[in-house]
C-alpha positions as a Markdown table, in Angstrom:
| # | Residue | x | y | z |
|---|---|---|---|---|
| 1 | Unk | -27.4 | -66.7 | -78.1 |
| 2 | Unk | -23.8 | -66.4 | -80.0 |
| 3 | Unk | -20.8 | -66.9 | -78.6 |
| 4 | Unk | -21.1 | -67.2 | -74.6 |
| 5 | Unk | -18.8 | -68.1 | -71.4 |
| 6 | Unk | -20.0 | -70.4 | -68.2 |
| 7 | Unk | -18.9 | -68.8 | -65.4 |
| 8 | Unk | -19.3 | -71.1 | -62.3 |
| 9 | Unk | -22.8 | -71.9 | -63.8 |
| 10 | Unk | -24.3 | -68.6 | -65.0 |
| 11 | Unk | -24.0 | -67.7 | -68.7 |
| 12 | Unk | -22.3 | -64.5 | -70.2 |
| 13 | Unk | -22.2 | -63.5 | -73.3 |
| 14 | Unk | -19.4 | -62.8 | -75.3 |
| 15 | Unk | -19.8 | -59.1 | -76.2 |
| 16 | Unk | -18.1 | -55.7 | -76.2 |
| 17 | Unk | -20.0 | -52.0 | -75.2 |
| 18 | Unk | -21.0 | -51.3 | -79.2 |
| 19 | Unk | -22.2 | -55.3 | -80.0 |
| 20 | Unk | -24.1 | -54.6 | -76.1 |
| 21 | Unk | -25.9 | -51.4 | -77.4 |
| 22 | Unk | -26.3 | -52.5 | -81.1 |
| 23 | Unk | -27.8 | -55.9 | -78.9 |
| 24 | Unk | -30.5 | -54.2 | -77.3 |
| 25 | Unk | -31.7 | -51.4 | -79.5 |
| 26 | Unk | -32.5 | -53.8 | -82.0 |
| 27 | Unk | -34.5 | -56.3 | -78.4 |
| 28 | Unk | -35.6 | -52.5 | -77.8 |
| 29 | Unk | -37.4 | -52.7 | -81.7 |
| 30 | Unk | -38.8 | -56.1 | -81.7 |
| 31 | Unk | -42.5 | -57.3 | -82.1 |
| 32 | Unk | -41.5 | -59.2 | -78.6 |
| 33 | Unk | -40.1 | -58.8 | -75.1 |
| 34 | Unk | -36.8 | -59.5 | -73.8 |
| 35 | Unk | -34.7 | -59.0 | -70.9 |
| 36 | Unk | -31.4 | -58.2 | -70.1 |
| 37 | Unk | -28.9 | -58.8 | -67.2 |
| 38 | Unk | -25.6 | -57.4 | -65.9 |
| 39 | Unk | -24.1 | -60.0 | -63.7 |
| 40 | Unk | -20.8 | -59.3 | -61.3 |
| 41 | Unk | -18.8 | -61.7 | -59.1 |
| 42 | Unk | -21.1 | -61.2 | -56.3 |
| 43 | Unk | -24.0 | -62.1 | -58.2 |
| 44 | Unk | -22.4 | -65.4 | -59.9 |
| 45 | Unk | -21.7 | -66.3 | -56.3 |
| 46 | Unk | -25.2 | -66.0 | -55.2 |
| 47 | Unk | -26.3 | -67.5 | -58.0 |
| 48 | Unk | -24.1 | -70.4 | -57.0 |
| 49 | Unk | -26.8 | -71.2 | -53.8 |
| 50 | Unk | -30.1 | -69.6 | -55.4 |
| 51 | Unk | -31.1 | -71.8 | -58.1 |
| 52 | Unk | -34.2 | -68.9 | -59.3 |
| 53 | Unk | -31.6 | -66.4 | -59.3 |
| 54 | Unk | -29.3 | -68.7 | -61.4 |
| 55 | Unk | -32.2 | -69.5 | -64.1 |
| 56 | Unk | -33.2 | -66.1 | -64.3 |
| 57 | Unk | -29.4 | -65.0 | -65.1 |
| 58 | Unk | -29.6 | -67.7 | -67.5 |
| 59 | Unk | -33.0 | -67.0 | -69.1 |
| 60 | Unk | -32.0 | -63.5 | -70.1 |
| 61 | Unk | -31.4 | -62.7 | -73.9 |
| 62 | Unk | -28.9 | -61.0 | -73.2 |
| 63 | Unk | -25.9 | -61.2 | -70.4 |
| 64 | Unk | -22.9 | -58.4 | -70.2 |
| 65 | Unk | -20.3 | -59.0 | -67.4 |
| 66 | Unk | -20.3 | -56.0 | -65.6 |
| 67 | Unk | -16.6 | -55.8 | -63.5 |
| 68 | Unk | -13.3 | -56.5 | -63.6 |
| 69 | Unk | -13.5 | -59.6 | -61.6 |
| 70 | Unk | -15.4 | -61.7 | -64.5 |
| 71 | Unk | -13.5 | -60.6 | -67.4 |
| 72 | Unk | -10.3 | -61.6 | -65.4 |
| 73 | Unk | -12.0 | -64.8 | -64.4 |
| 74 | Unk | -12.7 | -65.6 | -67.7 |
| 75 | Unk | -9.2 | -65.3 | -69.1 |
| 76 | Unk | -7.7 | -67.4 | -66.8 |
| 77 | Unk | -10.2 | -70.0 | -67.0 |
| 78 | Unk | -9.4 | -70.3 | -70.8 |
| 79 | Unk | -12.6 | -68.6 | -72.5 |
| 80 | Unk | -11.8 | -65.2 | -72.6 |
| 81 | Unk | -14.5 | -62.3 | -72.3 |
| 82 | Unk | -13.7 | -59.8 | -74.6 |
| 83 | Unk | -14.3 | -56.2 | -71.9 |
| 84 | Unk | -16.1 | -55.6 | -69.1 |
| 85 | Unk | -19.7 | -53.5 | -70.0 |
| 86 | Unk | -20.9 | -52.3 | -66.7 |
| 87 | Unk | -24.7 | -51.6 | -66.5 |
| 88 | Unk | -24.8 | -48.0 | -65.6 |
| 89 | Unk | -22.4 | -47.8 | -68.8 |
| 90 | Unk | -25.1 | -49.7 | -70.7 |
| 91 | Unk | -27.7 | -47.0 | -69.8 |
| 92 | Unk | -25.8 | -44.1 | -70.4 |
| 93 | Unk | -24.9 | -44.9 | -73.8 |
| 94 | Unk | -28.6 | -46.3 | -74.8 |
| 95 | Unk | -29.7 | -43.4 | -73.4 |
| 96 | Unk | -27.7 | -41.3 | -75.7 |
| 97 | Unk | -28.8 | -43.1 | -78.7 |
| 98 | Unk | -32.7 | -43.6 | -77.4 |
| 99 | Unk | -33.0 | -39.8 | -79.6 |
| 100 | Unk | -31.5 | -40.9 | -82.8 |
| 101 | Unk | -33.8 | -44.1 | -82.8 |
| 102 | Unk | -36.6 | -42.9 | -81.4 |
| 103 | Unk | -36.9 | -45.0 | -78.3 |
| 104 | Unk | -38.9 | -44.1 | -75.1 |
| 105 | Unk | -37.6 | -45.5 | -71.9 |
| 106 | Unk | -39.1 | -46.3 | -68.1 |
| 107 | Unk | -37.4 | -46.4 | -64.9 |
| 108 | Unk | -38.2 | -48.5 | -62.3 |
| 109 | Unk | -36.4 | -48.7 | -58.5 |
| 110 | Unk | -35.0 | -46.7 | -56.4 |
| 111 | Unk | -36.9 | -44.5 | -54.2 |
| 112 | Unk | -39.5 | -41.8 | -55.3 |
| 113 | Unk | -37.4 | -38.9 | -55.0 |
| 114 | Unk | -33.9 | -40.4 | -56.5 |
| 115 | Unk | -35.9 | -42.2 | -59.6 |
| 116 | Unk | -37.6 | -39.2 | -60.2 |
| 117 | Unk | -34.5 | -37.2 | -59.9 |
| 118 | Unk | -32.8 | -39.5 | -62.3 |
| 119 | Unk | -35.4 | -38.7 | -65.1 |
| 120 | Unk | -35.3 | -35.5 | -65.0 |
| 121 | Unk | -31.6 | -35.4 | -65.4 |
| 122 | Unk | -31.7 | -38.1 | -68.4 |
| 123 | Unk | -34.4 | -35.1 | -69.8 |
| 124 | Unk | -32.3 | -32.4 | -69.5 |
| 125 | Unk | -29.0 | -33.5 | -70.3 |
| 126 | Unk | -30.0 | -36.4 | -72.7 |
| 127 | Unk | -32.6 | -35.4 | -74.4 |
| 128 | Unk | -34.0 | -39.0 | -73.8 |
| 129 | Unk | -37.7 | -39.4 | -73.4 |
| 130 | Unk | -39.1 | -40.6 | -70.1 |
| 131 | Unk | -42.3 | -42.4 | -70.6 |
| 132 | Unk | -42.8 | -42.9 | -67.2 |
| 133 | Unk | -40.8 | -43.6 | -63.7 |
| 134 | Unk | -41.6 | -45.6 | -60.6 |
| 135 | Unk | -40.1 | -46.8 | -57.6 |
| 136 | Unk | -38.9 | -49.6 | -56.6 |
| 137 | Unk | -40.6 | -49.7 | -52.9 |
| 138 | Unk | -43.4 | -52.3 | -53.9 |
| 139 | Unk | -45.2 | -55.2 | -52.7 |
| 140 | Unk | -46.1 | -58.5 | -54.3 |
| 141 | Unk | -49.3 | -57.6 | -54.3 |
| 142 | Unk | -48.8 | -54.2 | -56.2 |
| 143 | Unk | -46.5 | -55.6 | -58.8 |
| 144 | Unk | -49.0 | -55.8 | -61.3 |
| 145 | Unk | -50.2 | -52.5 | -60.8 |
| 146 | Unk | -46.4 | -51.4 | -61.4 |
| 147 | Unk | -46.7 | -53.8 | -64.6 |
| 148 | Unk | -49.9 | -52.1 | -66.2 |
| 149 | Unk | -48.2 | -48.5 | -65.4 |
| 150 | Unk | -45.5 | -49.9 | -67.2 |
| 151 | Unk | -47.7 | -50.6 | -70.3 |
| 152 | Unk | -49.7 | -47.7 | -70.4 |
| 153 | Unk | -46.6 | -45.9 | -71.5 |
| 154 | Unk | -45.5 | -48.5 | -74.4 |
| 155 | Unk | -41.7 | -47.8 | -73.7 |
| 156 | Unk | -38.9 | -49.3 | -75.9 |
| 157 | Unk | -36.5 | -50.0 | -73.0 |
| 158 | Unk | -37.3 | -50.4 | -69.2 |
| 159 | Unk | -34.2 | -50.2 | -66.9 |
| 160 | Unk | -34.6 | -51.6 | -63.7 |
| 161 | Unk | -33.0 | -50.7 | -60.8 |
| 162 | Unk | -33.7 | -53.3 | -57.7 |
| 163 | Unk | -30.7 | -54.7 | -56.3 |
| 164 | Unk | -30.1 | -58.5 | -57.0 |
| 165 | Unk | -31.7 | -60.7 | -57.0 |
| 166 | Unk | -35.0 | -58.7 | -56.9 |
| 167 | Unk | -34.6 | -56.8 | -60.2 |
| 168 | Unk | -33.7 | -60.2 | -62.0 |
| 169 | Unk | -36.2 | -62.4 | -60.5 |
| 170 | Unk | -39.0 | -59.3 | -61.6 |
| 171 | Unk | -37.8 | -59.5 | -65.2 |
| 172 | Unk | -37.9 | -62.8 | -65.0 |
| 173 | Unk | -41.6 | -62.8 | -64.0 |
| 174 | Unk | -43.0 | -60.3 | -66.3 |
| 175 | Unk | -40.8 | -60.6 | -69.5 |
| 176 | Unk | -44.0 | -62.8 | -71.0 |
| 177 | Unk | -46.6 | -59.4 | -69.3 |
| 178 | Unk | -44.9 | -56.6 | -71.3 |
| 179 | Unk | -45.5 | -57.9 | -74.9 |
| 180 | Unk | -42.5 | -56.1 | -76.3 |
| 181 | Unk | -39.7 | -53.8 | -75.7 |
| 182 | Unk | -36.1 | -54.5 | -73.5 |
| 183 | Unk | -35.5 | -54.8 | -69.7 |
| 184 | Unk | -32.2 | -54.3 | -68.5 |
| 185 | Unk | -30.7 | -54.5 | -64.6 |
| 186 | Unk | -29.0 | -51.5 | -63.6 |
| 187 | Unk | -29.0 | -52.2 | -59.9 |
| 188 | Unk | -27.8 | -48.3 | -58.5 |
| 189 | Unk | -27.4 | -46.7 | -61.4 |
| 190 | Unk | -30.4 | -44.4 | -60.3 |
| 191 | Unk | -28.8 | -43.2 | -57.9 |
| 192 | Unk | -25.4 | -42.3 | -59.6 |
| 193 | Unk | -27.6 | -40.7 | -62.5 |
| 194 | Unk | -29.4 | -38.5 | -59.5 |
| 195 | Unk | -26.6 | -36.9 | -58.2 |
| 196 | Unk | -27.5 | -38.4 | -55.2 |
| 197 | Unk | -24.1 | -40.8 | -55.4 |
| 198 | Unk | -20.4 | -40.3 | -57.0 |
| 199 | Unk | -19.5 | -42.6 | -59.4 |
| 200 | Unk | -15.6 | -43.4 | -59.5 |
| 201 | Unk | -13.2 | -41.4 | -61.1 |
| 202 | Unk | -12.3 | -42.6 | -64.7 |
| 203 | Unk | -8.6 | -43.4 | -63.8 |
| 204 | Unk | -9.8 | -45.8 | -61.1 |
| 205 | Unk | -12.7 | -47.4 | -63.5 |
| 206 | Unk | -9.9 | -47.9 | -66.0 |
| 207 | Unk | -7.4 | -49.4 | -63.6 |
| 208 | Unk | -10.2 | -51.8 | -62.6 |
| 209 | Unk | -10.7 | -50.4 | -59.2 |
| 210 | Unk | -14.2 | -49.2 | -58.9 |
| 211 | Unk | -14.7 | -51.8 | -56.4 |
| 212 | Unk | -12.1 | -50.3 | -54.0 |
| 213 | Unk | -13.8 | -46.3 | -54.4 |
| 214 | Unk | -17.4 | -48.2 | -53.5 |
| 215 | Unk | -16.1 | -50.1 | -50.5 |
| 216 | Unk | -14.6 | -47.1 | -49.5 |
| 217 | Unk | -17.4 | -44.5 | -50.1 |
| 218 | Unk | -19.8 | -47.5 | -48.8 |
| 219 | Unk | -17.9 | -49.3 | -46.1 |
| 220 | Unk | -21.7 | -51.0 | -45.1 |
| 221 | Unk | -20.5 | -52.9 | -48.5 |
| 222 | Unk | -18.0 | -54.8 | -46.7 |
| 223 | Unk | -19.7 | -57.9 | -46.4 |
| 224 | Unk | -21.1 | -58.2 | -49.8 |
| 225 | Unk | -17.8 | -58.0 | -50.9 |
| 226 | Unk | -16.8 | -61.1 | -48.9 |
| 227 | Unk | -17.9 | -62.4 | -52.0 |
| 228 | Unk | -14.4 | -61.2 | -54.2 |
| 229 | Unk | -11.8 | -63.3 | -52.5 |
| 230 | Unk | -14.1 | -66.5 | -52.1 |
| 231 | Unk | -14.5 | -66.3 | -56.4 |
| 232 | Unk | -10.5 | -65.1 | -56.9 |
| 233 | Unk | -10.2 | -68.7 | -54.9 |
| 234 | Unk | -12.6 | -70.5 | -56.4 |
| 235 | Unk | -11.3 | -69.1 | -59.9 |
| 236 | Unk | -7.9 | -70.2 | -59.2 |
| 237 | Unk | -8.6 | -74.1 | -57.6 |
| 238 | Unk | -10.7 | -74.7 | -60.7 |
| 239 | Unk | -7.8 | -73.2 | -63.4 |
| 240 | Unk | -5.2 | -75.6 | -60.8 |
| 241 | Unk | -8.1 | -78.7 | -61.9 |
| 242 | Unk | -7.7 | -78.2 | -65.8 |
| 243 | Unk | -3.8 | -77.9 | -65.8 |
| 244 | Unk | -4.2 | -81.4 | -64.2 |
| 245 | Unk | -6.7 | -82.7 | -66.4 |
């Protein structure tokens, strides 16, 4: 796995954006499957009380810390994380090098019209090809219809876009089902890709502050982000433990 940091029991890896991209184009080129995840403070805190979650998270060839939170976590527990590689940043620049290496890619979650939006923008303006899309409104029972849909079109990368835990736990299910190729969690980055949602100004993303332009575009996000102070806490108690030890 190469170099890696424990966060409060879930595992990420030690990597920048290029060593992220370089990661999974050559998982996208392999004779075998692989999956990758993109976990944030609030999903290290669930993962804290979901032990499927938490294996899942660290089952996954690949882990990036997407936000602010974990990188500064990391440094102040001792073991630090070189940057922050957000998953909609992930997708965007695999999606500009899917051309050059001749990679076909799948979406999956979101609803009908947004994922479908979404590939049609990543055709226009990215020149990416989109083997296929689906949505992520499925049952249990379908999921191996969505599976087999997925494998008709012999993609190179699948990015999945379900929420936590759902999109994790799926990946988890089916990494042995797709024989070969990359899945990567990119929780909303459908709907930021759409047009149907405004990402953050750069200034703000750069300052670290993404968090504060969701909570304000999406006050409904309040509660999830409960989550932020109880880690900050958490982060500091156990930095307060190892100066004693």
């Amino acid at each position: 796995m190469g170099d890696c940091v424990e966060i409060f029991g879930t595992r990420v890896d030690a990597v920048d954006a290029d060593k992220a991209v370089a990661r999974v184009i050559g998982m996208a080129l392999a004779d075998r499957a692989s999956y990758v995840v993109t976990p944030n403070v609030e999903i290290v805190m669930a993962a804290r009380s979901n032990e499927r979650l938490r294996r899942a998270l660290n089952g996954a060839d690949l882990a990036v810390g997407d936000g602010v939170g974990l990188v500064w976590a990391s440094r102040v527990l001792g073991r630090p994380l070189p940057a922050r590689v957000s998953g909609i940043d992930l997708m965007t620049d695999l999606l500009r090098e899917a051309p050059r290496h001749g990679l076909r890619v799948f979406l999956l979650g979101s609803t009908k019209e947004i994922v479908a939006a979404a590939a049609e923008r990543i055709r226009s303006t990215m020149n990416a090809e989109v083997a296929g899309f689906h949505h992520g409104f499925f049952s249990p029972e379908e999921e191996q219809k969505v599976v087999d849909s997925i494998l008709r079109t012999r993609p190179h990368i699948i990015f999945v876009g379900m929420g936590s835990p759902r999109q994790e736990l799926f990946m988890a299910r089916n990494v042995g089902l797709i024989g070969k190729g990359a899945m990567i969690a990119v929780g909303g980055s459908f709907d930021v890709l759409s047009g149907a949602k405004r990402r953050a100004p750069s200034l703000l993303r750069r300052l670290g502050l993404e968090w504060m332009f969701r909570l304000i575009s999406e006050p409904r996000r309040f509660r999830r982000m409960m989550a932020l102070p109880r880690f900050a806490a958490l982060v500091l108690l156990t930095r307060l433990k190892l100066v004693k030890e």
